[in-house]
PASENU-863751 format. One record per residue (C-alpha): residue in three letters; chain; x, y negated, z negated; residue number from 1. Coordinates in Angstrom, 2 decimals, m for minus. Each point is the difference from the previous one (the first is absolute). Example, Ala and Ser with C-alpha at 12.3 -4.5 7.8 and 13.67 -1.06 7.14 Angstrom:
<sites>
{type->ala | mol->A | x->12.30 | y->4.50 | z->m7.80 | seq->1}
{type->ser | mol->A | x->1.37 | y->m3.44 | z->0.66 | seq->2}
</sites>
This chain:
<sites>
{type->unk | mol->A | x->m109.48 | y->139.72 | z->174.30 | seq->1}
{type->unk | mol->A | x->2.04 | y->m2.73 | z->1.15 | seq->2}
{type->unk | mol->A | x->3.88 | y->0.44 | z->m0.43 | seq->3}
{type->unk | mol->A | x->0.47 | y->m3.69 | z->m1.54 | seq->4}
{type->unk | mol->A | x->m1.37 | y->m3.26 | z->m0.35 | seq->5}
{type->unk | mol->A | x->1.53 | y->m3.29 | z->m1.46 | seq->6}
{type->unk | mol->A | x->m0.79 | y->m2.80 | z->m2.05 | seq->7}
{type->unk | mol->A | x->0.78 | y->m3.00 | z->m0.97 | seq->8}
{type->unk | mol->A | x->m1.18 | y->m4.00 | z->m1.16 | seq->9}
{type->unk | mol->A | x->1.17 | y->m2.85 | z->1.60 | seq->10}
{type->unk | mol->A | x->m0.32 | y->m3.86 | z->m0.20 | seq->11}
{type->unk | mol->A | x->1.39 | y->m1.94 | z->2.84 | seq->12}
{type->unk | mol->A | x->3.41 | y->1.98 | z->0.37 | seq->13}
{type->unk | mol->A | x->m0.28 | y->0.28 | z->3.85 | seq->14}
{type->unk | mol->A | x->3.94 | y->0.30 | z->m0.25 | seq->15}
{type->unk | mol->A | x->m0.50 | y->3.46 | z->m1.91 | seq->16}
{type->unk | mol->A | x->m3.30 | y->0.93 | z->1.36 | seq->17}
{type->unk | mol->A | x->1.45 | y->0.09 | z->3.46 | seq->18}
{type->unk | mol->A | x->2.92 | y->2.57 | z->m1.39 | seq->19}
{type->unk | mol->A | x->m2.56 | y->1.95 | z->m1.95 | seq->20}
{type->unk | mol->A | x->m2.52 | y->0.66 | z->3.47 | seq->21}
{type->unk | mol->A | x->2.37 | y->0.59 | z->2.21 | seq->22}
{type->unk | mol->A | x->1.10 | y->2.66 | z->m2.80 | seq->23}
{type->unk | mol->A | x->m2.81 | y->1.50 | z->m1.09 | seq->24}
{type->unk | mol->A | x->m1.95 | y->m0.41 | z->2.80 | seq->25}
{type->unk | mol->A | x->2.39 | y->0.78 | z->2.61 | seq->26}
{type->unk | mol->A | x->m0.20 | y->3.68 | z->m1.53 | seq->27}
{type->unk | mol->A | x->m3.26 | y->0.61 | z->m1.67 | seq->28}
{type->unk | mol->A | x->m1.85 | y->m2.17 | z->1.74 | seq->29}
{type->unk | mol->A | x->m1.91 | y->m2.88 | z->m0.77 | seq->30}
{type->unk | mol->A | x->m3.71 | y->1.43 | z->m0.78 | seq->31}
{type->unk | mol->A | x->2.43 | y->1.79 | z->m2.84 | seq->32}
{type->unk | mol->A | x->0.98 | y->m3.37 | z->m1.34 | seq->33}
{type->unk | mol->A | x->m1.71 | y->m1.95 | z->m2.68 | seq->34}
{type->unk | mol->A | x->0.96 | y->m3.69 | z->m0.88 | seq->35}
{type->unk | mol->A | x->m1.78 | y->m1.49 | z->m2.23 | seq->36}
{type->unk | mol->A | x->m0.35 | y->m3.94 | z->1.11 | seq->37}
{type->unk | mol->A | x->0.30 | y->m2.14 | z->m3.13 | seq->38}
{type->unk | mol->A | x->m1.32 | y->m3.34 | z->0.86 | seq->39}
{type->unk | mol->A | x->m0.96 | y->1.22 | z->3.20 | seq->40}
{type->unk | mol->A | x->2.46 | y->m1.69 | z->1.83 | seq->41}
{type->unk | mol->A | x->m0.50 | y->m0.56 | z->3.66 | seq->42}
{type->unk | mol->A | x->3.83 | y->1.26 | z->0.95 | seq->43}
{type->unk | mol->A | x->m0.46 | y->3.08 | z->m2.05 | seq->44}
{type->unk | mol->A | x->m3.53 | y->0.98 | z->1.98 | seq->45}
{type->unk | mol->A | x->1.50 | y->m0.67 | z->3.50 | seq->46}
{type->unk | mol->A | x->3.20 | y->1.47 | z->m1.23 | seq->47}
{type->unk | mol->A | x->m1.59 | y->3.21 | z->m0.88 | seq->48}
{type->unk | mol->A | x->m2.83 | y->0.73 | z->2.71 | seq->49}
{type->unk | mol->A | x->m0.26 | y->3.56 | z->0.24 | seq->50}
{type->unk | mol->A | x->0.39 | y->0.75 | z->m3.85 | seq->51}
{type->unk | mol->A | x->m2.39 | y->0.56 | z->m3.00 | seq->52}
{type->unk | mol->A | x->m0.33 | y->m3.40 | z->m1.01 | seq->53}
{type->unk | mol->A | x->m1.69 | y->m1.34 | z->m3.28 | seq->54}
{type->unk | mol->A | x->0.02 | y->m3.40 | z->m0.82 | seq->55}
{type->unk | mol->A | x->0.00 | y->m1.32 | z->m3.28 | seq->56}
{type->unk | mol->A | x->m0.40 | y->m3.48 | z->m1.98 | seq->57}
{type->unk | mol->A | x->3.16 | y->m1.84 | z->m0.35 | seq->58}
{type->unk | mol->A | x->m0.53 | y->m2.03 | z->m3.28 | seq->59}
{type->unk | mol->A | x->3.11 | y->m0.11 | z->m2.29 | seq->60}
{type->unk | mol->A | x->m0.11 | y->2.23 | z->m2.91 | seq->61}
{type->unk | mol->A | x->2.20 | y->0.83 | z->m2.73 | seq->62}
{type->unk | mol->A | x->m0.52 | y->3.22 | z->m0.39 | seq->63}
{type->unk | mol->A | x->0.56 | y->0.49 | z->3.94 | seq->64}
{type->unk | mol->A | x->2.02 | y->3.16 | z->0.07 | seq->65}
{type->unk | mol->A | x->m1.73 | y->1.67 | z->m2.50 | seq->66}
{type->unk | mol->A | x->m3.39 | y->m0.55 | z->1.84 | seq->67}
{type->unk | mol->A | x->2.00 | y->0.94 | z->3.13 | seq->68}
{type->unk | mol->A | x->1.12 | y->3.26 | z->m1.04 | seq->69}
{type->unk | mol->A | x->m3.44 | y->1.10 | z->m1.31 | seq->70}
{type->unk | mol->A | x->m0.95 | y->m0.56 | z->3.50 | seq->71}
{type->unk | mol->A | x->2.52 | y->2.19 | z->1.40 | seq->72}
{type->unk | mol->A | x->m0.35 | y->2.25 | z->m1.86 | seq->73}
{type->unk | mol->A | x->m3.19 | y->0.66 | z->0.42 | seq->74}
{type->unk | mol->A | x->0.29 | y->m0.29 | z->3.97 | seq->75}
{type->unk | mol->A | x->3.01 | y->3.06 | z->m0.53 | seq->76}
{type->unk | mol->A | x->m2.59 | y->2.25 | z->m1.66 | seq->77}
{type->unk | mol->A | x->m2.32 | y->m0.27 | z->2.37 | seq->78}
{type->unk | mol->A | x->2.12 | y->m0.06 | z->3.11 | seq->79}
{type->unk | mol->A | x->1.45 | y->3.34 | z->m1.38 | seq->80}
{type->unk | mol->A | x->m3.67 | y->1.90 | z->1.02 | seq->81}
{type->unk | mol->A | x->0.68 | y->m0.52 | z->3.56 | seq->82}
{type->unk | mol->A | x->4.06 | y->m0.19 | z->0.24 | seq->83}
{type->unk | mol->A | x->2.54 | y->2.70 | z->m1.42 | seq->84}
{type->unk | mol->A | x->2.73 | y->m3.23 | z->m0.90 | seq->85}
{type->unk | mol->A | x->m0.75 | y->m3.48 | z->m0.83 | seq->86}
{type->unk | mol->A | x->2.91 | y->m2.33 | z->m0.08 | seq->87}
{type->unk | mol->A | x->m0.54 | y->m3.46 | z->m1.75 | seq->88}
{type->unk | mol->A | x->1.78 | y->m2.90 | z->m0.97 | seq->89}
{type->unk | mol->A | x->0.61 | y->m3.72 | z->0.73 | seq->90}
{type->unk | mol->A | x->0.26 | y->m1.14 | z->3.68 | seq->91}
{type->unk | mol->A | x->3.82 | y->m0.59 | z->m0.53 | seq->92}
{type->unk | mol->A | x->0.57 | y->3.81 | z->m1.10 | seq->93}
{type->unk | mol->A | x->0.48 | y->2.54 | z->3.12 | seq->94}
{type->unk | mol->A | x->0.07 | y->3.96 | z->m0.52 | seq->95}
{type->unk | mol->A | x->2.66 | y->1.35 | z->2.23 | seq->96}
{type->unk | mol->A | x->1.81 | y->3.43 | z->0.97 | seq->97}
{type->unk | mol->A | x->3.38 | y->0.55 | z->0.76 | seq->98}
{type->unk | mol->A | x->0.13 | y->m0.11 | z->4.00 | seq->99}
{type->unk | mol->A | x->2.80 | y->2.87 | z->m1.01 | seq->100}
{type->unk | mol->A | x->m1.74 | y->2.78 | z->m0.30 | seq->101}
{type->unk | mol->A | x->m2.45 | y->m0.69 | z->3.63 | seq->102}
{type->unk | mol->A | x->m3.48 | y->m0.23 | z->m1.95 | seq->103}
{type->unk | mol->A | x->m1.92 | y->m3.46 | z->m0.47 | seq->104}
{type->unk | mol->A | x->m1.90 | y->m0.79 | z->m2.47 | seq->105}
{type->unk | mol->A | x->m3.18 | y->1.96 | z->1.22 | seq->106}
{type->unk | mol->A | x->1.62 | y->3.41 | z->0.21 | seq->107}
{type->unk | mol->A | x->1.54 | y->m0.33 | z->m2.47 | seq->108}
{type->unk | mol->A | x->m2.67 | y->m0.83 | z->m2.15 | seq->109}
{type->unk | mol->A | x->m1.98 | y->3.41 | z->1.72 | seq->110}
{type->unk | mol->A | x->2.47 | y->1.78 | z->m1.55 | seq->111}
{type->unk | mol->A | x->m0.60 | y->m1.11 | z->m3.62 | seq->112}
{type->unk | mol->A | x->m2.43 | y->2.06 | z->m1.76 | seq->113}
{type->unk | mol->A | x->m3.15 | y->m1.55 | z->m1.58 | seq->114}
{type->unk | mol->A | x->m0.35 | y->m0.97 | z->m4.17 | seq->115}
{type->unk | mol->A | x->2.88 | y->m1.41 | z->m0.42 | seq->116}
{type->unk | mol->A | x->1.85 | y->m4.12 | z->0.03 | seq->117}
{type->unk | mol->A | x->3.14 | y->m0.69 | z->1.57 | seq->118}
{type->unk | mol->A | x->2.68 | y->m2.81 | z->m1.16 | seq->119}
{type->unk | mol->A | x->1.85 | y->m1.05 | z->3.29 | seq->120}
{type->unk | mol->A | x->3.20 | y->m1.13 | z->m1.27 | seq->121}
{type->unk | mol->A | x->m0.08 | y->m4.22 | z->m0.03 | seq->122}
{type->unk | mol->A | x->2.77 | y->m1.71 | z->1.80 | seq->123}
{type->unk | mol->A | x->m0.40 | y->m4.43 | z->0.53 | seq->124}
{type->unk | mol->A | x->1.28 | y->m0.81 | z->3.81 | seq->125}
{type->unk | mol->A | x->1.73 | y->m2.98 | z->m1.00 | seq->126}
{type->unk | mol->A | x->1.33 | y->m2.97 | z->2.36 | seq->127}
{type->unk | mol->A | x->3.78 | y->m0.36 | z->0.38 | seq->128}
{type->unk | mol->A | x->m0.35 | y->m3.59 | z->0.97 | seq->129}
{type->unk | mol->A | x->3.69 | y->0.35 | z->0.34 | seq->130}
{type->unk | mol->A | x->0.30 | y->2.66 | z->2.67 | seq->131}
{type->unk | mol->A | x->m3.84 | y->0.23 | z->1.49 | seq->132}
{type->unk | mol->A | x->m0.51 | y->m3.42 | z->1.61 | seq->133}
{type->unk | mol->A | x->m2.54 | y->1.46 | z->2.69 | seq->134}
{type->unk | mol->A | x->m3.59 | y->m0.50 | z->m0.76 | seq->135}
{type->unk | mol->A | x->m2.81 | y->2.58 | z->m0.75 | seq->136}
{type->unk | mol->A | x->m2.31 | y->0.51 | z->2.97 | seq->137}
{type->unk | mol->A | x->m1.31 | y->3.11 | z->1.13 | seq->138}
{type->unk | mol->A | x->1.56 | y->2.46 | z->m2.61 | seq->139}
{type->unk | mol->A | x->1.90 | y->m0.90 | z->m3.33 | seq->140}
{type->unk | mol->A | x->2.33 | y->3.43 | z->m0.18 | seq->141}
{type->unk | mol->A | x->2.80 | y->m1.40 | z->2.85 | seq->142}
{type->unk | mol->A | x->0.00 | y->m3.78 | z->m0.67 | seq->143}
{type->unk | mol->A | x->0.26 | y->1.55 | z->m4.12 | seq->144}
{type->unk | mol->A | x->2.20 | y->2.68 | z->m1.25 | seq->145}
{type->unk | mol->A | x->0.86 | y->m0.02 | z->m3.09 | seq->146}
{type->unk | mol->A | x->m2.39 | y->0.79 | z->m2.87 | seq->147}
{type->unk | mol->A | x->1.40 | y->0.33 | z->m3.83 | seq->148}
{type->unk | mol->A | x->m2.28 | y->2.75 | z->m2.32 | seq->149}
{type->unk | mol->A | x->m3.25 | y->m1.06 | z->m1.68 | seq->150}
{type->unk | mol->A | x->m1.06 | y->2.50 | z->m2.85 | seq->151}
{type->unk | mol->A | x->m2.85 | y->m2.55 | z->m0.40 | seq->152}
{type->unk | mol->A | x->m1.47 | y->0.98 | z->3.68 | seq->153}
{type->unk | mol->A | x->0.43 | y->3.83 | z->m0.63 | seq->154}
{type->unk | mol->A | x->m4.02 | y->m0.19 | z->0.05 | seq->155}
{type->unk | mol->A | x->m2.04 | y->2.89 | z->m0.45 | seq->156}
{type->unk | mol->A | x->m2.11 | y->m0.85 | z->2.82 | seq->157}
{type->unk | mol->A | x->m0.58 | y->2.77 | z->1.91 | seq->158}
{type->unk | mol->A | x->m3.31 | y->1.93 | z->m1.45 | seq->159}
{type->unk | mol->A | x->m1.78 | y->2.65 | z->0.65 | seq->160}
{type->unk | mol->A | x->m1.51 | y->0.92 | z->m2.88 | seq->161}
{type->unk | mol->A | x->m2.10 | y->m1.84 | z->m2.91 | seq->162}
{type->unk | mol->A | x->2.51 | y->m1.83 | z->m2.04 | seq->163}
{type->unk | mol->A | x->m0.25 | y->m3.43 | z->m1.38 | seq->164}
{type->unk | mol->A | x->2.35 | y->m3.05 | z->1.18 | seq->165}
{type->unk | mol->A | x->1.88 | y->m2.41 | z->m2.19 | seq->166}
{type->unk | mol->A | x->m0.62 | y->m3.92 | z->0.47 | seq->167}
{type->unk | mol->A | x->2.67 | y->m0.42 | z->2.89 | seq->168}
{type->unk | mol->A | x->0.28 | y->3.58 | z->1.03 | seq->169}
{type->unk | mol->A | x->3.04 | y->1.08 | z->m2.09 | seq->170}
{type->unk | mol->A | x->m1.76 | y->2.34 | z->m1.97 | seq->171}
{type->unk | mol->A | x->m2.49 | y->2.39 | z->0.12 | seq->172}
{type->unk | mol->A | x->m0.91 | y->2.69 | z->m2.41 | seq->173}
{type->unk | mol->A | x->1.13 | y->3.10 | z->2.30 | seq->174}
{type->unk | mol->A | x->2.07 | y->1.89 | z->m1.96 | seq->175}
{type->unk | mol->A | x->2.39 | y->1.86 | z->2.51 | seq->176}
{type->unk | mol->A | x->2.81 | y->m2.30 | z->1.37 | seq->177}
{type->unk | mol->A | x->m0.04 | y->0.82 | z->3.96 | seq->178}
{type->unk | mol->A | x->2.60 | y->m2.08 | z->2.18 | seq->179}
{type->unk | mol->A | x->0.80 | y->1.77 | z->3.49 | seq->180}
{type->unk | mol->A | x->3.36 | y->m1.03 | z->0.72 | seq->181}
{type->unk | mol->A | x->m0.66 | y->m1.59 | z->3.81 | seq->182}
{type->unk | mol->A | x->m2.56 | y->m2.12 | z->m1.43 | seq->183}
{type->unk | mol->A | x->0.42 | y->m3.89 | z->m1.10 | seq->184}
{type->unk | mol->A | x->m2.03 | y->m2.63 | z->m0.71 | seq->185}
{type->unk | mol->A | x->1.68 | y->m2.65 | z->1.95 | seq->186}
{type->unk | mol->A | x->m0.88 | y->m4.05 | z->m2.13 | seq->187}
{type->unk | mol->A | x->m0.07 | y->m2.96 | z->2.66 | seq->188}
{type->unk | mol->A | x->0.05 | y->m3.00 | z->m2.55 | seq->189}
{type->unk | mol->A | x->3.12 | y->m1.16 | z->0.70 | seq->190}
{type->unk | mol->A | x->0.79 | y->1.12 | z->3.68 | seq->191}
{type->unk | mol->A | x->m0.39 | y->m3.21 | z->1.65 | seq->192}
{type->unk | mol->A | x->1.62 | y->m3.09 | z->m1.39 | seq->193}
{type->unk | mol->A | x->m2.14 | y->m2.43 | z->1.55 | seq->194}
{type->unk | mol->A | x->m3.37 | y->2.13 | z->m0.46 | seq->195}
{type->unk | mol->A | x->0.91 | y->0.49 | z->m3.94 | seq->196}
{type->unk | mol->A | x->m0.33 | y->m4.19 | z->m0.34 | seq->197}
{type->unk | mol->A | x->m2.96 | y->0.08 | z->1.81 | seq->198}
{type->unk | mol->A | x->m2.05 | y->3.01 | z->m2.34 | seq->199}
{type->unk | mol->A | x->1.26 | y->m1.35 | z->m3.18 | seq->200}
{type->unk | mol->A | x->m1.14 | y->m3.17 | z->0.95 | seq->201}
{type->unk | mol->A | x->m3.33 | y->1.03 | z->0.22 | seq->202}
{type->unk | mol->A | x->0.21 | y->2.44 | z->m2.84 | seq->203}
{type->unk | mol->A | x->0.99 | y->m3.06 | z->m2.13 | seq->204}
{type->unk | mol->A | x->m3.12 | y->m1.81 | z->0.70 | seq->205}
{type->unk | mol->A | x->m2.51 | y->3.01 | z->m0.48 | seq->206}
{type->unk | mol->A | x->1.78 | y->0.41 | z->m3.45 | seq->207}
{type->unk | mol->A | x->m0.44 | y->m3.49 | z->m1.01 | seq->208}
{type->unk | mol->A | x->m3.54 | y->m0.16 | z->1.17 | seq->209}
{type->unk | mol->A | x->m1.03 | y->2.11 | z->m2.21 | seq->210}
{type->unk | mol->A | x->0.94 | y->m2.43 | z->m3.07 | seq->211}
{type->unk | mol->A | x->1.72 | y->2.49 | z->m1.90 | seq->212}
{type->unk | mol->A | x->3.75 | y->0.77 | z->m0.95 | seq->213}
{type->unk | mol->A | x->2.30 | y->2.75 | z->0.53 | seq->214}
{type->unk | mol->A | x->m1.08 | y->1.66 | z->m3.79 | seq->215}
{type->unk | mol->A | x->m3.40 | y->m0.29 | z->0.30 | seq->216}
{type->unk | mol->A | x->m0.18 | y->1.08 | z->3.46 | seq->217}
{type->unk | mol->A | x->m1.46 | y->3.40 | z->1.52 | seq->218}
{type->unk | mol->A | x->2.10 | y->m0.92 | z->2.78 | seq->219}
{type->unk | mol->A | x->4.17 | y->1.24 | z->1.12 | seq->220}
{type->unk | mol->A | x->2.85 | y->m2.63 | z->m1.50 | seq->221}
{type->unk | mol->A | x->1.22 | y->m0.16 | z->3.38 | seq->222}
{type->unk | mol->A | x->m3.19 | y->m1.87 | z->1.15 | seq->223}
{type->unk | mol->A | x->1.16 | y->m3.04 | z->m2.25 | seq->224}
{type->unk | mol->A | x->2.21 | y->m3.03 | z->0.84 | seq->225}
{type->unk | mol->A | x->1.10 | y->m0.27 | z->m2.97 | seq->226}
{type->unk | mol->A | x->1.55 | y->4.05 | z->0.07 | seq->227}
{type->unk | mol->A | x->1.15 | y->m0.48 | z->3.65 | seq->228}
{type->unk | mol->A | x->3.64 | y->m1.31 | z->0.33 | seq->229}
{type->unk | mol->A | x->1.69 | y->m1.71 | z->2.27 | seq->230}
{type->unk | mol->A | x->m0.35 | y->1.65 | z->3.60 | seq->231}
{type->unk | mol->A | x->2.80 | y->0.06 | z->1.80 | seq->232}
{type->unk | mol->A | x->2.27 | y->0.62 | z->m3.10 | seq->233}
{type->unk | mol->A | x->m2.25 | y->3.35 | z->m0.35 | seq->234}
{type->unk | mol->A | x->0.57 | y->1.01 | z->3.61 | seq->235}
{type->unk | mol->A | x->3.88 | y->m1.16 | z->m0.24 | seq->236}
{type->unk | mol->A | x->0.28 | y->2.51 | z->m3.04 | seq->237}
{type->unk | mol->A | x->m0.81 | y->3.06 | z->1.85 | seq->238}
{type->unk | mol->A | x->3.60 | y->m0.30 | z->1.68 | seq->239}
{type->unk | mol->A | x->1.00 | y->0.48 | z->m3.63 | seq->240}
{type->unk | mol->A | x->m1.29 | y->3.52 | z->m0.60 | seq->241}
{type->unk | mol->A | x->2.61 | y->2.94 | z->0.08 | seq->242}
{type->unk | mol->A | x->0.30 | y->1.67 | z->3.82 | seq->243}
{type->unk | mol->A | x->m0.51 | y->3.71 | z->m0.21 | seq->244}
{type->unk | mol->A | x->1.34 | y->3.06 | z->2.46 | seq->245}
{type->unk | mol->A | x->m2.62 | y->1.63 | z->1.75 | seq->246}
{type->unk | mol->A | x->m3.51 | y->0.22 | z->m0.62 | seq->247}
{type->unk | mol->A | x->m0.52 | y->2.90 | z->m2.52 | seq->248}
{type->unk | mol->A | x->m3.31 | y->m0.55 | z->m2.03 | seq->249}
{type->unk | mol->A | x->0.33 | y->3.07 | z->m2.19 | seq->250}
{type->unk | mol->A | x->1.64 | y->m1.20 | z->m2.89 | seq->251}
{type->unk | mol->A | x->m2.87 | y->m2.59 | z->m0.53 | seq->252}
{type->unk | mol->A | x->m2.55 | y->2.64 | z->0.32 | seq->253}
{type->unk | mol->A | x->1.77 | y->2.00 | z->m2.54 | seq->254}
{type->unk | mol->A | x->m0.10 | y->m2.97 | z->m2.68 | seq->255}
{type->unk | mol->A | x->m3.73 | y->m0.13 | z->1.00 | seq->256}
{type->unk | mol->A | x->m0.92 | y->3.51 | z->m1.07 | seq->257}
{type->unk | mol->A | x->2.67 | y->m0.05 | z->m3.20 | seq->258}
{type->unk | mol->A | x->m1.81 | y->m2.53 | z->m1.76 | seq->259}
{type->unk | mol->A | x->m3.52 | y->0.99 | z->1.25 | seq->260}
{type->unk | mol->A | x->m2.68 | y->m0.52 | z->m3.21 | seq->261}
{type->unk | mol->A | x->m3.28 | y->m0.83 | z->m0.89 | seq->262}
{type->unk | mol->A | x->m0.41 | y->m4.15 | z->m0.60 | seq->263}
{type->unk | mol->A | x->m0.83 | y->0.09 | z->m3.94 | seq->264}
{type->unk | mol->A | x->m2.81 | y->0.65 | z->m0.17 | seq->265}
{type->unk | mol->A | x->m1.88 | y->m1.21 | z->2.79 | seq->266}
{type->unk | mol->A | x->m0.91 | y->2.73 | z->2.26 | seq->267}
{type->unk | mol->A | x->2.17 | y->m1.17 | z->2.46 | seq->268}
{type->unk | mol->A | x->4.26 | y->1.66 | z->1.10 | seq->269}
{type->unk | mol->A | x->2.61 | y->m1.81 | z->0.72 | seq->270}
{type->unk | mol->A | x->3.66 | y->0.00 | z->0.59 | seq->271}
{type->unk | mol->A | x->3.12 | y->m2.50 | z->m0.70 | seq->272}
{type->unk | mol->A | x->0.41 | y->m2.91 | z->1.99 | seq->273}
{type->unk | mol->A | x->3.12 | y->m1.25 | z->0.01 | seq->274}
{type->unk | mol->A | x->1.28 | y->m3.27 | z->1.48 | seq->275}
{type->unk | mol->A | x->2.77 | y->1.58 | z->2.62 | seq->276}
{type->unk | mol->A | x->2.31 | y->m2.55 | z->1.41 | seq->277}
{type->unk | mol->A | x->0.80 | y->1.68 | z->3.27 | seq->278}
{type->unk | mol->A | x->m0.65 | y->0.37 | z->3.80 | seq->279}
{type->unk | mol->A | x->m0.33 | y->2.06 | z->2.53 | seq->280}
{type->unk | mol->A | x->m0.09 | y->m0.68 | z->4.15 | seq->281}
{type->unk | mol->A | x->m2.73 | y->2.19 | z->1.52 | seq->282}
{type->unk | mol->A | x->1.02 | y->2.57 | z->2.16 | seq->283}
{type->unk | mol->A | x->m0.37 | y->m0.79 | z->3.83 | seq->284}
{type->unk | mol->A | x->m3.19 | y->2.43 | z->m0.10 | seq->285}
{type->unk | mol->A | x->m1.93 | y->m2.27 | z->m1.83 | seq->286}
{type->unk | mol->A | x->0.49 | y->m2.95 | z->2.63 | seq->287}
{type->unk | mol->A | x->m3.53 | y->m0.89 | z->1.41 | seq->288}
{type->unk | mol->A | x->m2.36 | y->1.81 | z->m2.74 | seq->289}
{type->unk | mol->A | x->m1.85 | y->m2.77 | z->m0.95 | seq->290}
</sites>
């Protein structure tokens, strides 16, 4: 079997999409990537020539991410016949391994045995628009350094083996805790200034489409107006978080497997998620990843 193949759903992000190929892509290839084209946007096609592309209706729903996730889900099972590791998530969610240790993701990934899910640890690359003026262009990790920990992106979404995944990915009903310390699950949302106005611009209007409000919606808070804040002020706040030494991810690990349990009783595991208010700069290493 294949070593790995990725997936992911998409709706007009080019921004992200363009991170997420030259990612994934770059070292799988792109016959082992699968995008699933909602509203079969003509950027997202051209954008993704190359890859496993299924296009899909693009009619607002309520219940979008729940109908969304049953999808992927079901694409994960059957991907895992003919790969040994399926990685999925949203387009603005990349999978990486510490350049440290001289293994990308694909050998490292051949060295992972089989039945099992792995939770990269989840860090956000956040934009300093204080210190990092230049723009994004070819690669984000350069122009952005500094990245502040996201329990909420420690995804288990690395499978290879029959599990089921929560709406969103956070969960899944794998009972053994696995998170290799050189891997992270590096969260794009808010590395660009400029680009974050532009998504949650459109993310505002899909949201409203659909005629329904933030309760009664199937759909992430972040998605509505009404929950998203006053942009700059949220980009001038990251100069706000506490600094730290070094870039030792251990002790967040640690709190990961201490308060490892099942979620009620729902099938599904989880682990605390608390709101740190810290940052870290990445490591020269990382500069040019994605």
């Amino acid at each position: 079997m294949q070593t790995a193949a990725a997936v992911t759903m998409v709706r007009d992000d080019a921004f992200f999409l363009k991170a997420w190929l030259r990612h994934y892509g770059g070292q799988f290839g792109r016959e082992n990537c699968y995008i699933v084209n909602h509203g079969r946007g003509d950027e997202v096609a051209r954008l993704a020539e190359g890859c496993n592309v299924i296009g899909l209706p693009g009619d607002p729903h309520p219940n979008f991410d729940i109908k969304r996730w049953r999808l992927l889900n079901g694409l994960v099972a059957g991907l895992r016949n003919y790969y040994n590791h399926v990685i999925v998530g949203d387009v603005d969610e990349l999978v990486v391994v510490d350049p440290e240790g001289g293994r990308d993701l694909v050998s490292f990934l051949a060295t992972v045995p089989a039945n099992r899910v792995l939770t990269p640890l989840g860090l956000e690359v956040i934009h300093r628009i204080d210190v990092e003026p230049e723009p994004v262009t070819d690669t984000i990790l350069g122009p952005r350094r500094h990245v502040r920990p996201a329990p909420h992106y420690s995804k288990p979404c690395v499978i290879s083996t029959p599990t089921k995944i929560a709406r969103g990915g956070h969960f899944t009903q794998n009972e053994k805790l696995r998170a290799p310390d050189d891997l992270y699950l590096l969260h794009l949302k808010f590395c660009d200034f400029a680009n974050y106005a532009e998504v949650m611009n459109r993310r505002n209007a899909v949201s409203e489409a659909t005629g329904a409000g933030v309760k009664e919606a199937s759909i992430g808070r972040h998605w509505f107006a009404e929950a998203r804040g006053e942009d700059r002020a949220v980009f001038e706040a990251f100069a706000d978080l506490d600094m730290q030494e070094g870039f030792d991810m251990g002790p967040l690990r640690r709190k990961m497997h201490r308060s490892w349990r099942a979620r009620g009783e729902t099938g599904y595991w989880e682990f605390d998620r608390p709101a740190y208010q810290t940052q870290y700069l990445l490591p020269e290493r990382f500069v040019g990843l994605i």
